[in-house]
C-alpha positions in Angstrom: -48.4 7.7 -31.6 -50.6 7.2 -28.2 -49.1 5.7 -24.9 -52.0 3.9 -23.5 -51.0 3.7 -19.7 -52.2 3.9 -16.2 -53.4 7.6 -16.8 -54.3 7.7 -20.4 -56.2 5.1 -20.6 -58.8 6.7 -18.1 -59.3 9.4 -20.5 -58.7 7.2 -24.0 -60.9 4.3 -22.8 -62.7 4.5 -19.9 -64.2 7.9 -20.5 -65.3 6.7 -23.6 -68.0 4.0 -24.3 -67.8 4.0 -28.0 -64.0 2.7 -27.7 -65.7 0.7 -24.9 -67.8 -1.4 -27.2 -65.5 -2.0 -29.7 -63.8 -3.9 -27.2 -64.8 -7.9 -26.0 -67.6 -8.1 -23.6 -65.6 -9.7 -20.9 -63.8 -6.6 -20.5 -67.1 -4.6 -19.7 -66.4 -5.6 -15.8 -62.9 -3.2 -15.8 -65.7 -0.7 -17.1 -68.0 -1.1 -14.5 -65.6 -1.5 -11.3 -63.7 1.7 -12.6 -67.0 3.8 -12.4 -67.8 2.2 -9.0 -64.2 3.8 -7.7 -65.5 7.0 -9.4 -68.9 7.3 -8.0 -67.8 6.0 -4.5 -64.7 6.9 -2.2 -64.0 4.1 -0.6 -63.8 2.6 -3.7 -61.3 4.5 -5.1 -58.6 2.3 -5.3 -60.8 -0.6 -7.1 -61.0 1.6 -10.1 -57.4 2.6 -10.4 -56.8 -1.2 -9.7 -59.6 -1.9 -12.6 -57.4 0.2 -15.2 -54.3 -1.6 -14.4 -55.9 -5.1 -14.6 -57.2 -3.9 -17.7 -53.9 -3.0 -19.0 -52.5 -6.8 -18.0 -55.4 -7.9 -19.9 -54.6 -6.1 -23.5 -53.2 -8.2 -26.4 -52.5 -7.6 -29.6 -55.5 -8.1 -31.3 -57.6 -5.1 -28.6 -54.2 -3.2 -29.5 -55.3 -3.3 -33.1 -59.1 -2.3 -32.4 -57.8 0.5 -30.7 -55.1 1.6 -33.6 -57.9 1.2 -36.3 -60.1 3.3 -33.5 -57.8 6.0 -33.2 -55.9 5.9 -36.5 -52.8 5.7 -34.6 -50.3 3.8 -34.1 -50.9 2.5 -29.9 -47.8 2.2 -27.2 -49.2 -0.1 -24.9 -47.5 1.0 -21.5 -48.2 -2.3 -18.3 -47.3 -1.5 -14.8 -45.4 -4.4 -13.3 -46.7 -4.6 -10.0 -45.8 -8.2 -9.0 -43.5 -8.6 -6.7 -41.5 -12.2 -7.8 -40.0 -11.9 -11.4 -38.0 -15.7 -12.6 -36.3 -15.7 -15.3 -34.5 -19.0 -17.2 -31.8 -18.0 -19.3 -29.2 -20.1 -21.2 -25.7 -20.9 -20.2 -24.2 -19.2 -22.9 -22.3 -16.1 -21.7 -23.4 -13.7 -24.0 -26.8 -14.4 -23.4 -26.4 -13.8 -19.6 -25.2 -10.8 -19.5 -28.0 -9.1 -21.6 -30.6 -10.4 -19.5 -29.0 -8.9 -16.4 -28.4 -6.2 -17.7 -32.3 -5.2 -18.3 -33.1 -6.2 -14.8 -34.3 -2.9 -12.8 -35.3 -2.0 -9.5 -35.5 -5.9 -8.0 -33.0 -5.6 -5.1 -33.1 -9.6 -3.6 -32.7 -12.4 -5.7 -31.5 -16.4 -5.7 -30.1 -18.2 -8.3 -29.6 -21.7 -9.0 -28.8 -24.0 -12.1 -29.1 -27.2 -13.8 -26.7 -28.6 -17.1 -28.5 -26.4 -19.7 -29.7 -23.2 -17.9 -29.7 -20.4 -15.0 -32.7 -19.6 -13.0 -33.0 -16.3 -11.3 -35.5 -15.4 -9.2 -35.8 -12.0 -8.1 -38.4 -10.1 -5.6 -38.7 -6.6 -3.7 
């Protein structure tokens, strides 16, 4: 199995234009802004941001270019870097209590409600 994440993914896919064709064409822009970071300093931070938009950008079908690719099975590892997260869960107790339970690392929050549903909106 290969965890395709924020540091792998410069050495799986970025390093590597074979993988880099097999992929759609509009994705050849993450390519080219990520060697732009590389070839200038100042730049830097474009190309890590390049890799991580690029990792938003992944579905399931590139998932299963790059399994067939790689003959293994792919982990798909995205960096949640937004800072709002809302969430709309049911009324029902149980339902409640396992959503807020997989809440990490978002310290502020609001909450409101209508009839049918709880809305949570949570930010750093």
């Amino acid at each position: 199995m290969l965890y395709l994440n924020l540091t792998t993914a410069e050495n799986l896919i970025f390093e590597n234009k074979d993988v880099q064709k097999l992929l759609p064409i509009h994705m050849f822009s993450y390519f080219e802004q990520w060697r732009l970071g590389r070839r200038i300093p100042m730049l830097r931070q474009m190309g890590k941001m390049a890799i991580v938009d690029f990792l938003d950008q992944l579905n399931d079908e590139h998932i299963s270019i790059l399994e067939s690719h790689f003959s293994e099975r792919i982990f798909l590892e995205r960096l949640n870097y937004r800072t709002v997260e809302n969430y709309k869960i049911s009324l029902s107790e149980k339902q409640i209590c396992e959503e807020l339970c997989n809440i990490i690392s978002l310290p502020y929050f609001s909450t409101w409600r209508d009839a049918e549903y709880l809305y949570i909106s949570f930010w750093r």
